[in-house]
C-alpha positions in Angstrom: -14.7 34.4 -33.9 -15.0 31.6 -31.4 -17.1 32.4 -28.2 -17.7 29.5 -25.9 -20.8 28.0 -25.7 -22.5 29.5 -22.6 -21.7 33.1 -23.6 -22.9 33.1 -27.1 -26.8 31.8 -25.2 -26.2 33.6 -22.3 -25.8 37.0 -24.5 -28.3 35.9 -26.6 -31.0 35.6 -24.1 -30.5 39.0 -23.1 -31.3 40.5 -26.7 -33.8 38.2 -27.5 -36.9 39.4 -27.3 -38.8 37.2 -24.5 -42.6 35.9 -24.8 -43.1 37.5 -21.3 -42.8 40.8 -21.5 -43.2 41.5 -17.8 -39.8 39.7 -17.8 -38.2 42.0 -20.2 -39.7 44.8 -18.2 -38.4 43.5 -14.9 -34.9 42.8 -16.6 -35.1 46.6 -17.8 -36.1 48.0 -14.3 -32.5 46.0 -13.2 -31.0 47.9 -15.7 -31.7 51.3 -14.4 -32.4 50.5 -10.9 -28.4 49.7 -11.3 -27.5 52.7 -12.9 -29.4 55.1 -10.6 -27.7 53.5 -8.1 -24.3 54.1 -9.4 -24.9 57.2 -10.4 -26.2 58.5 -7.1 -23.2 57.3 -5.0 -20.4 58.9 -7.4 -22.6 61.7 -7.0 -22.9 62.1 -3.7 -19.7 60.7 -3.1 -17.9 63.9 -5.0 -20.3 66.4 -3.1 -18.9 64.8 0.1 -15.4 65.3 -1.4 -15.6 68.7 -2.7 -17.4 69.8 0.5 -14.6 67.7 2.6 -11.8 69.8 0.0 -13.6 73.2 0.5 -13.7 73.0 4.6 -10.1 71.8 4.7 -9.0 74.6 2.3 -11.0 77.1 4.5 -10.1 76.0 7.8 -6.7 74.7 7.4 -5.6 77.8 5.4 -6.3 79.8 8.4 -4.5 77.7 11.1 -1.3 76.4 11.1 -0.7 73.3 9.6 2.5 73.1 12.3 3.9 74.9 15.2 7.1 75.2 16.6 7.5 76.3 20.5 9.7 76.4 23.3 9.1 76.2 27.3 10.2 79.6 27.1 8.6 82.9 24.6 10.9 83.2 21.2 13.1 86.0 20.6 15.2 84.8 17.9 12.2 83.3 16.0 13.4 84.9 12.5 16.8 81.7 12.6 14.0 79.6 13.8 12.0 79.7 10.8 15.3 79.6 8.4 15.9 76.7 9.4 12.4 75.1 9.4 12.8 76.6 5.9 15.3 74.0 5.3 13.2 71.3 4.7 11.5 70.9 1.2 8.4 69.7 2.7 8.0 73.9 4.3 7.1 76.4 2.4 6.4 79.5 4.3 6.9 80.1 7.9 5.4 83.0 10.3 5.4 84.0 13.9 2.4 83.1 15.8 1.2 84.1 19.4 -2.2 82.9 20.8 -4.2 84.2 23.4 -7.8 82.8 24.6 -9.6 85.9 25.5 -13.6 87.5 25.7 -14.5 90.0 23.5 -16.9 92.4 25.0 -19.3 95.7 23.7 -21.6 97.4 25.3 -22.6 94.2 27.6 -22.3 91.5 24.6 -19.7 89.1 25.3 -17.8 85.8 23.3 -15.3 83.8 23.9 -12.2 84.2 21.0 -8.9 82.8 19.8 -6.6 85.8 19.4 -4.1 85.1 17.0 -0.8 87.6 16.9 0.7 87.6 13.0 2.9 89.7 11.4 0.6 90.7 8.7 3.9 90.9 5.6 4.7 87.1 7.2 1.2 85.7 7.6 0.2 86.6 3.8 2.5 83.8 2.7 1.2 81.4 5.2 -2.9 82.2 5.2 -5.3 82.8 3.0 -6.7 85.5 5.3 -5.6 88.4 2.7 -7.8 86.6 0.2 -10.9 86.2 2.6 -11.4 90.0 3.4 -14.7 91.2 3.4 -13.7 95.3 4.8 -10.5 96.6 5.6 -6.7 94.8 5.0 -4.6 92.5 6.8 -2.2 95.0 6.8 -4.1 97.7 8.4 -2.8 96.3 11.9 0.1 97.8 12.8 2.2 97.6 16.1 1.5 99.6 18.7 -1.7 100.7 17.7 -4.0 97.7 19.1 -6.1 97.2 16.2 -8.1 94.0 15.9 -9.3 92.0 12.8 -12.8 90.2 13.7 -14.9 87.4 11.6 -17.8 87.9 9.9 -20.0 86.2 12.6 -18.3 88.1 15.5 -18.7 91.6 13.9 -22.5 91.0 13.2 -23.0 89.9 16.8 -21.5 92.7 18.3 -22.5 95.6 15.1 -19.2 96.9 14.8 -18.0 98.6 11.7 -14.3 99.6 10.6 -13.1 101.9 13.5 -15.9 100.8 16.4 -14.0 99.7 19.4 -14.2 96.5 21.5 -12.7 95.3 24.6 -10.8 92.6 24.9 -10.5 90.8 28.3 -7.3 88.2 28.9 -7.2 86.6 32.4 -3.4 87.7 33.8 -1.9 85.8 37.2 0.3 88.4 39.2 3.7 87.2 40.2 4.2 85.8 43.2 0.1 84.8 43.5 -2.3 82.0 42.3 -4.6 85.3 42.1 -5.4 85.2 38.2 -7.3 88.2 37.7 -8.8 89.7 34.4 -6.9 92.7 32.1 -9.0 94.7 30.2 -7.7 95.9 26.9 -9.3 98.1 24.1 -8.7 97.5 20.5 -10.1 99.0 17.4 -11.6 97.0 14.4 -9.5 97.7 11.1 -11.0 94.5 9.2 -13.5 91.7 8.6 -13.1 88.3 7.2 -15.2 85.8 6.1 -13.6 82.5 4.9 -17.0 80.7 5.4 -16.5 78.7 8.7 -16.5 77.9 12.7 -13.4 80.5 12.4 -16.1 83.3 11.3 -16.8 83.5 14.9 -14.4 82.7 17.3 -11.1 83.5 15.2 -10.1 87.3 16.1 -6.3 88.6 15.2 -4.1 91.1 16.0 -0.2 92.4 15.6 2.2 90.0 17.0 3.7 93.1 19.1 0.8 93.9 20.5 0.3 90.3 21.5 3.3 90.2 23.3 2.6 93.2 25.2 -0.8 91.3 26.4 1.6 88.7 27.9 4.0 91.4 29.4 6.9 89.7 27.0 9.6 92.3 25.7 8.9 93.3 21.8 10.5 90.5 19.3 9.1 87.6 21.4 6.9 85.3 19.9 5.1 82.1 21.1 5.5 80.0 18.4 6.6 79.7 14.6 3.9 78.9 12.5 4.7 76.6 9.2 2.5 76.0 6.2 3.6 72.6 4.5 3.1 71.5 0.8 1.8 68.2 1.7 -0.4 69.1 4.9 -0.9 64.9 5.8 3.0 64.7 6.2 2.2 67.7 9.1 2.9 65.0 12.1 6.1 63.7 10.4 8.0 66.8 9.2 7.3 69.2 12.5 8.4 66.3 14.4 11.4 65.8 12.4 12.3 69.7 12.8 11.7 70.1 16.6 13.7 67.1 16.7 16.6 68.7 14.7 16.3 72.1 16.7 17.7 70.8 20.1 15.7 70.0 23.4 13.2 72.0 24.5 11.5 72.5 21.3 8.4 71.1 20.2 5.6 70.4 17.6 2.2 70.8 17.2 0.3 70.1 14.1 -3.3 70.4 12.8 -4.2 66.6 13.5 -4.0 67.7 17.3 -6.0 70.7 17.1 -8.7 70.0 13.5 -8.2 66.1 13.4 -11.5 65.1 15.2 -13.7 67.6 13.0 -12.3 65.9 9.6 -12.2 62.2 10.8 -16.3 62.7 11.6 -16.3 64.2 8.4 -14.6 61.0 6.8 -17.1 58.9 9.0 -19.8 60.6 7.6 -18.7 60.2 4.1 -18.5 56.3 4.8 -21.7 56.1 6.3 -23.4 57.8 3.4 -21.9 55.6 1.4 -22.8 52.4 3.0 -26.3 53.7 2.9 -26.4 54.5 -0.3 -25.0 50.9 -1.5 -28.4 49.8 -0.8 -29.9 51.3 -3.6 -27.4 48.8 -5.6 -28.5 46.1 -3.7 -32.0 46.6 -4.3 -30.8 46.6 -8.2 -29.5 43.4 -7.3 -32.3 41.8 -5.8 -34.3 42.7 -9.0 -31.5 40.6 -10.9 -32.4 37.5 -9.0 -36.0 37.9 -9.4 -35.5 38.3 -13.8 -33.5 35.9 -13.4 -35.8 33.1 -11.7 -38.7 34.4 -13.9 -36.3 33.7 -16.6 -34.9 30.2 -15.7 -39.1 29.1 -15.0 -39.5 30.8 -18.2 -37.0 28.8 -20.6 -37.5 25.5 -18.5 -38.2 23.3 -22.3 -34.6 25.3 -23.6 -32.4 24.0 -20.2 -34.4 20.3 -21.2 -33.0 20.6 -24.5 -30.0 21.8 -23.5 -29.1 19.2 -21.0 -30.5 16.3 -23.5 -27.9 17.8 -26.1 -25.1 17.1 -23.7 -24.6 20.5 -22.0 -23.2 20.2 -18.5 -24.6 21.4 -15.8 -21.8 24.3 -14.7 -22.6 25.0 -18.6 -26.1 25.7 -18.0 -25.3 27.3 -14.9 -22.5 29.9 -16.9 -25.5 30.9 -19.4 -27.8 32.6 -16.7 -25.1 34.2 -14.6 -23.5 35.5 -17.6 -27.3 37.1 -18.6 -27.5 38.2 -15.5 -23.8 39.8 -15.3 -24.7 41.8 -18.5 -27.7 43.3 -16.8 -25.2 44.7 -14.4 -23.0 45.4 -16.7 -25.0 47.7 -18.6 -26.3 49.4 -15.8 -23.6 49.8 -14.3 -21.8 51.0 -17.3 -24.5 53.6 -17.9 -25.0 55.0 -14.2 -21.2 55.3 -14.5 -20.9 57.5 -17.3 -23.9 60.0 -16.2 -22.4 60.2 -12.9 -19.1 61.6 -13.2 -20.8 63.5 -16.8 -23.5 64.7 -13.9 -20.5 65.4 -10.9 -17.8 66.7 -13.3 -20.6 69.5 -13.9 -22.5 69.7 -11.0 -21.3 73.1 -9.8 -22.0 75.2 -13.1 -25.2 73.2 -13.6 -26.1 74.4 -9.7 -25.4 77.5 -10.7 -27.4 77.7 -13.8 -30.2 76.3 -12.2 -30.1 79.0 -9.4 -29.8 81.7 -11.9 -32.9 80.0 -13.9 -35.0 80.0 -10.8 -33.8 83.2 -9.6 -33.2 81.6 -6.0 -30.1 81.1 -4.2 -30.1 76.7 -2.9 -27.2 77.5 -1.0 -27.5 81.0 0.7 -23.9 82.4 2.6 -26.3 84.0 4.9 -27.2 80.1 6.4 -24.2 78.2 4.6 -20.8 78.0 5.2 -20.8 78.1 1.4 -22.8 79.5 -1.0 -22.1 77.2 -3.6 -22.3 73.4 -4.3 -19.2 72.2 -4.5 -18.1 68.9 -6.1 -15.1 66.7 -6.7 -14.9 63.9 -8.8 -12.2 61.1 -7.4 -11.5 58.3 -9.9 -10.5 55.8 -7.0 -14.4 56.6 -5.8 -15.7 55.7 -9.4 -13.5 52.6 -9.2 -14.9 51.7 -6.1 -18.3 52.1 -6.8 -18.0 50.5 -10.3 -16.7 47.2 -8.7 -19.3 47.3 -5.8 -21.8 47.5 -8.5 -20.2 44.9 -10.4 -19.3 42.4 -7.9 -23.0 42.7 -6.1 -24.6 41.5 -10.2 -22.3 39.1 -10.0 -23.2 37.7 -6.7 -26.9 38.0 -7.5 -26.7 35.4 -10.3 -25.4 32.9 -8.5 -28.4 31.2 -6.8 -30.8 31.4 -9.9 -28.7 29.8 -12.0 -27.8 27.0 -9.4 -31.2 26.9 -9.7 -31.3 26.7 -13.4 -28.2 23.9 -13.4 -30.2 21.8 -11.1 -33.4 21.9 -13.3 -34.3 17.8 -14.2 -34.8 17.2 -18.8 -37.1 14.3 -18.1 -39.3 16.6 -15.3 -39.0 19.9 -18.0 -40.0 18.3 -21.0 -43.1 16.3 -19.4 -45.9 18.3 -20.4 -44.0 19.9 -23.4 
């Protein structure tokens, strides 16, 4: 099979088996200096994606991913959310009524979100039902004020199912810029924990009884809360329904309310990543040291070379392909063990815990009490060709180096 000239030597120099052997040590460090490299960042990189996946399944499973309002309460809300229905991108809608509030028991106070649901509605739009730690979502029932609380709020205030709390709402009286505060008792029929911020300042109750907070006749909502299949297409398709509603309605979506905690989030993934690059750069560096040992090293075999007629960008091609296949393998090999190592990460985690008999990551201090991890092909890509690209670029100026070297000079002293 025919090879060209500078790939057959420049593959056999890396087999061969140099004189130096603090070379072929140097050459080997390379190797796995690369592939630890690569191997950490698609590591770390799925961690940051499965814990990025795991807060936005969380958080954005509790709040609406769109809401539609009026300038005025909703009474009809049930056509409303028929015809938000109407769009494929929709795939459950629920009433929705908020209220910012202070919890209070026996002289311990927090501020809250109160959200009013309609527990049969809001099990198609939350994962709330699936996040209960004591009682039901559909303990609350209308009329009778009871309250669902996180798992952070109920330890603050040591409540258990049936313990009261008091919830205060500021209230303006008509006719005055007076706002004064109404005091309203409610009864704890659940707990939740879904493992976030929410845990502690997320507090729910019956739509009805929210709308009796705000002195609203029964039936009238604030808003109609929609869950969408593709949650990124959230600014598009609520804007698109308001739009088609009439004036007077509009659209809120997560972006508005979420968007700031998963754009650091993003931020901190890049800048992770960036830092971790380094490593690979190191890897690099080591490349262009084995390879200048190597070019001083076969100094009589360039002479030769040259003499026989080989060109310059010939002798050049021999040491950047050697030093491409350095990167190559390593990054070949960090590849491989690191999405074998983050496609398994979790049960390995696990298994390791269990071994030890010690939790890593306790739900006591942890939003999670697992490590989560998702592998992303486009991040392998990436990686892969950063690792690539940077051998590359590191056997450039050694074998310049190597091109420039003079016969006559080499083979003096030979």
């Amino acid at each position: 099979m025919y090879r060209p000239l500078s790939i057959f030597i420049g593959t056999r120099y890396t087999r061969a088996k140099r004189r130096n052997q603090f070379i072929s040590f140097i050459s080997m460090t390379s190797m796995i200096g690369m592939g630890l490299g690569v191997l950490a960042m698609i590591v770390v990189l799925s961690v940051m994606n499965g814990l990025q996946d795991e807060m936005r399944t969380r958080i954005l499973g509790m709040i609406p991913h769109a809401t539609l309002s009026s300038s005025e309460p909703l009474l009809d809300w049930p056509q409303l959310a028929q015809q938000a229905l109407k769009n494929p991108q929709v795939l459950a809608a629920a009433p929705h009524t908020e209220i910012q509030g202070m919890l209070s028991r026996r002289g311990v106070m927090q501020p809250v979100l109160v959200s009013g649901v309609l527990p049969a509605a809001e099990e198609k739009v939350s994962i709330l039902a699936e996040h209960m730690q004591r009682g039901s979502l559909a303990a609350l029932k209308a009329g009778e004020f009871g309250i669902l609380l996180g798992e952070n709020t109920a330890r603050r205030f040591g409540v258990q199912l049936g313990d009261k709390v008091s919830l205060i709402v500021p209230e303006a009286t008509k006719g005055s810029v007076v706002i004064t505060p109404r005091l309203q008792s409610f009864t704890v029929v659940g707990v939740f924990k879904v493992g976030a911020d929410l845990d502690g300042s997320l507090a729910l109750i019956h739509v009805a009884d929210a709308a009796q907070l705000k002195h609203w006749p029964a039936g009238q909502v604030q808003s109609v809360r929609l869950t969408l299949e593709d949650l990124y297409q959230a600014p598009r398709v609520s804007a698109q329904i308001a739009a088609g509603l009439g004036q007077g309605f509009t659209a809120t979506d997560w972006t508005k309310t979420q968007g700031s905690l998963f754009q650091a989030m993003q931020m901190e993934k890049t800048m992770i990543a960036l830092l971790l690059l380094l490593i690979i750069a190191v890897a690099a560096f080591n490349i262009i040291s084995t390879l200048i040992m190597v070019v001083a090293d076969k100094r009589t075999d360039i002479a030769i070379l040259r003499t026989l007629g080989m060109t310059p960008g010939q002798v050049m091609a021999i040491f950047m392909v050697q030093g491409s296949v350095i990167g190559l393998v390593g990054v070949l090999l960090g590849g491989v063990l690191g999405v074998v190592l983050a496609a398994n990460l979790t049960p390995w985690v696990s298994a390791l815990e269990s071994l030890l008999g010690a939790r890593i990551f306790s739900g006591d201090l942890y939003y999670i009490s697992y490590l989560p991890s998702k592998l992303e092909i486009t991040d392998v890509l990436l990686v892969c060709s950063a690792g690539l690209l940077l051998s590359f670029l590191a056997t450039i100026f050694p074998a310049w180096r190597a091109s420039r070297t003079a016969p006559a000079e080499a083979m003096r002293y030979e």
